[in-house]
N, C-alpha and C positions, 0 to 999 in steps of 0.2 A: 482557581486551583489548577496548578500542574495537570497535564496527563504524561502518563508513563515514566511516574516518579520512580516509587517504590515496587511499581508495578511492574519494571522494565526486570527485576531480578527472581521473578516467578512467570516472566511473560512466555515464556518457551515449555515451561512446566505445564500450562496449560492451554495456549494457543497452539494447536495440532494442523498448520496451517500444509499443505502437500507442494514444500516449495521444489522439492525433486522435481514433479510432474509438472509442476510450473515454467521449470529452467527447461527443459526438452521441449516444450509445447511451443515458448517464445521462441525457440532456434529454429522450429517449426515453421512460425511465423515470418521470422526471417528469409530463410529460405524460399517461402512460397513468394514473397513479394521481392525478390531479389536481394536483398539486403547482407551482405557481409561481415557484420562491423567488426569492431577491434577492439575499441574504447565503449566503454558503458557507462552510464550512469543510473544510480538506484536509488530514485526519490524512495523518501519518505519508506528507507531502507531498515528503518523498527532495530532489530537487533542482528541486522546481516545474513538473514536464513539463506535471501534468494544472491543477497550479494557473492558469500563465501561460496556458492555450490558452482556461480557461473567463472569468479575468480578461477576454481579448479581447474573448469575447462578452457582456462587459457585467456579469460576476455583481462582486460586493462581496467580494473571496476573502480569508481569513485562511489559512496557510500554516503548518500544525505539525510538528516533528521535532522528533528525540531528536538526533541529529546536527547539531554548531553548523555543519560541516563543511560537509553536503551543503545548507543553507541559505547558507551563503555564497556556495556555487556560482549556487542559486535567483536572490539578489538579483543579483547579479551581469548577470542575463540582463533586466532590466527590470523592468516591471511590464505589460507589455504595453498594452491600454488603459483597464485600472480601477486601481485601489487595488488591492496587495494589502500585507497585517498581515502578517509574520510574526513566531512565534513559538517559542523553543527551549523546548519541554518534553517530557515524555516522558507519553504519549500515556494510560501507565496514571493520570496521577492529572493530568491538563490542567485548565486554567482559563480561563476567558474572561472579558473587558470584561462581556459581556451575551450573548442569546443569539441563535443563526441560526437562518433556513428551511431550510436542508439541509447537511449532513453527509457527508461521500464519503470511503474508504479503499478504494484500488485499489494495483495490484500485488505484492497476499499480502500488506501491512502486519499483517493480523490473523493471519495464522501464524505471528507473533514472541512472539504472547500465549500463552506456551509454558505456563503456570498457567491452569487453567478458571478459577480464581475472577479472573483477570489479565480475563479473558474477560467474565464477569458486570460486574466494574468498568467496563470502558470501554464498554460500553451504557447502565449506569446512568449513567455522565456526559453520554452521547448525550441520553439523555433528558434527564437538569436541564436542559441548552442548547441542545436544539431549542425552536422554538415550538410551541405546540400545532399537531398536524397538518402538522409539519416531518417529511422523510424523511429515512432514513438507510438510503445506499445503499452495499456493502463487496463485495469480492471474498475467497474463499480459492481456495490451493491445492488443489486434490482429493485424497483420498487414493487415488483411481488415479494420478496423477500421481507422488506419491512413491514408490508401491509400484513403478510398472512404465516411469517416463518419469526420473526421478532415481534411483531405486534405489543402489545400489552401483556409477554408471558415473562417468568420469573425463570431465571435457571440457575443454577447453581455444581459446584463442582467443586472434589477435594482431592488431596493425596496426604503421603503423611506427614508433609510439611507445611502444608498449605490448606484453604480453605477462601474461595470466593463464592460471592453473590449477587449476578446480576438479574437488579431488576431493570425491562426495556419497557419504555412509553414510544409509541408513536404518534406524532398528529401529524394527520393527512394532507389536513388544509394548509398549514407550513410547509409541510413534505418532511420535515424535521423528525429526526431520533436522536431520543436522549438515552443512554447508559449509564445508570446508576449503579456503581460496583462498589462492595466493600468485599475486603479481604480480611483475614485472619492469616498471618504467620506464624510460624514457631519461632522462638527467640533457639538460635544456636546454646547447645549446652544445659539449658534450662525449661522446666516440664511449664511455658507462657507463653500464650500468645497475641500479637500484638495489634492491633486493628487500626488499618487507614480506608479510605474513599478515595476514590476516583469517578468524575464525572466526566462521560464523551459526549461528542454533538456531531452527527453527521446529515447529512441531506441527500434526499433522494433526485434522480435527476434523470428524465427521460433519455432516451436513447436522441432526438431530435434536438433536446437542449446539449448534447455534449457532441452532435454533429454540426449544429447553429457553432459552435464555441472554437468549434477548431478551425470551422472554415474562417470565423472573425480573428481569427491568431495567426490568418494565415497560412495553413497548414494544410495538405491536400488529405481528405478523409479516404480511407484508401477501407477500411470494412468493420462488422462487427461482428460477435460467436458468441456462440453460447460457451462456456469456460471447457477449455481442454477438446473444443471440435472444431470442425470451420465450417460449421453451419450455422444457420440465421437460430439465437436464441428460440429456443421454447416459451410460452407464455407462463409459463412456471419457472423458468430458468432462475436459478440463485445470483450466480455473477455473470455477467457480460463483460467481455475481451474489446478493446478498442486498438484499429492499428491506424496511424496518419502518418505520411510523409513528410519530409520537407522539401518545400521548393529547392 
């Protein structure tokens, strides 16, 4: 089953994701570790939230997904005030023109790398196509977050257009989460609405396993936050902040 089929045209409806605070936090980031850049790139860039806000302020953005879907959504909303590329590919085996100054995957794009070695791969691409002393900066999920904030609970959520329900499984012993979502649309025009599924898969993955990952990609692990600080994650911390250089 697809993901981010039919989903990709109610995904902004209801993912309230704070890519504002996102894009200043990563400039942040840059700044504090020297970093410049000019050129961007936006794995596993969903429907362009964080792409179009950093376009604004001037960066060169290229805009990648696995989802033609949720890229249609992206163009669809402009380009704000730069260029942006985008590209449909899937993120484990990506390609580019040439290469960028920096690199960004945010909201848990890298807990879909449900394979370690899926893992190793798409650092080692980080590396071919950054520049030298290009950063690459990523968020995951925590595994407190799985364990104790997704776990095995059911949530759900509506407006008047729409109506979703996910129910979440975790097993621990895989590291694995599964999301199990059905929606209900409203048909335009018409008092029906229309039911599909969506199932996700992602994996939890120790802060040691994605600093093992970068150093075998080659990549200088340069730190890690707890989301939106530049301190050492909390043991409760939801998302963790990953920054690495390139040689």
């Amino acid at each position: 089953m697809d993901i981010y089929g039919d989903f990709a045209n109610i995904y902004d409806s209801f993912i309230s994701a704070p890519y504002e605070d996102w894009a200043r936090y990563i400039e942040k980031i840059w700044c504090a570790h020297g970093a410049t850049p000019r050129s961007v790139l936006d794995l596993a860039c969903g429907t362009g939230g964080l792409t179009h806000i950093l376009a604004a302020k001037g960066y060169d953005m290229i805009g990648l997904d696995i989802s033609a879907e949720m890229l249609a959504i992206a163009r669809q909303k402009g380009d704000g005030d730069g260029q942006i590329l985008y590209l449909h590919q899937d993120m484990r085996n990506f390609e580019l023109y040439g290469t960028v100054d920096a690199i960004v995957c945010v909201c848990d794009g890298i807990n879909y790398l449900t394979d370690p070695t899926d893992l190793g791969r798409v650092f080692a691409l980080a590396r071919n196509y950054l520049n030298p002393g290009g950063l690459l900066v990523f968020d995951i999920n925590s595994e407190y977050k799985y364990e104790n904030i997704l776990a095995d609970n059911t949530f759900a959520q509506a407006d008047d257009n729409a109506v979703y329900i996910w129910e979440n499984f975790y097993y621990p012993t895989e590291r694995i989460n599964q999301y199990d979502m059905t929606f209900f649309v409203k048909d335009e025009g018409v008092e029906r609405y229309r039911r599909f599924e969506e199932t996700h898969v992602q994996r939890a993955y120790s802060v040691q396993e994605i600093k093992s990952a970068l150093v075998g990609a080659d990549l200088e692990y340069l730190a890690y936050y707890g989301e939106l600080t530049f301190g050492v994650p909390k043991p409760d911390a939801e998302r963790i902040f990953f920054v690495a250089r390139a040689r």
